[in-house]
C-alpha positions, 0 to 999 in steps of 0.5 A, spaced: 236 626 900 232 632 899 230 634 892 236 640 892 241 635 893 238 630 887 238 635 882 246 638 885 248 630 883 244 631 876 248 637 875 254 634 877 253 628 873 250 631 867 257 636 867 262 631 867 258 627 861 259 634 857 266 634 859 266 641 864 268 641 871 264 644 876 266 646 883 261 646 889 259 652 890 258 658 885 261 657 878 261 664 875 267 662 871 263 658 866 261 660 859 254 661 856 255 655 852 257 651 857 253 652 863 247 650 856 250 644 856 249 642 863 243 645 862 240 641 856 244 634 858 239 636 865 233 636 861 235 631 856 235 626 862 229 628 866 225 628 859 228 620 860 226 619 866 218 622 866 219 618 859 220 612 862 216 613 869 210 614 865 210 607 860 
């Protein structure tokens, strides 16, 4: 799998841990705050993994 579809299955992972459902496709529909949480929960978990990469 490329780059793209990693970070498209983050983004899934990290939606459905903050409780938010996402279509594939355009998600227009989504709120400011929920599109941050997404967004944060993403970072969080990239921190983590160069975090852990990097020991």
């Amino acid at each position: 799998a490329n780059k793209r579809d990693a970070l498209n299955r983050m983004k899934m992972q990290a939606a459905s841990e903050v409780g938010v459902t996402l279509r594939s496709g355009y998600n227009g529909n989504l709120t400011s705050k929920q599109a941050g949480s997404i967004g944060g929960q993403m970072v969080k978990r990239m921190i983590e993994a160069y975090s852990n990469g990097s020991k």
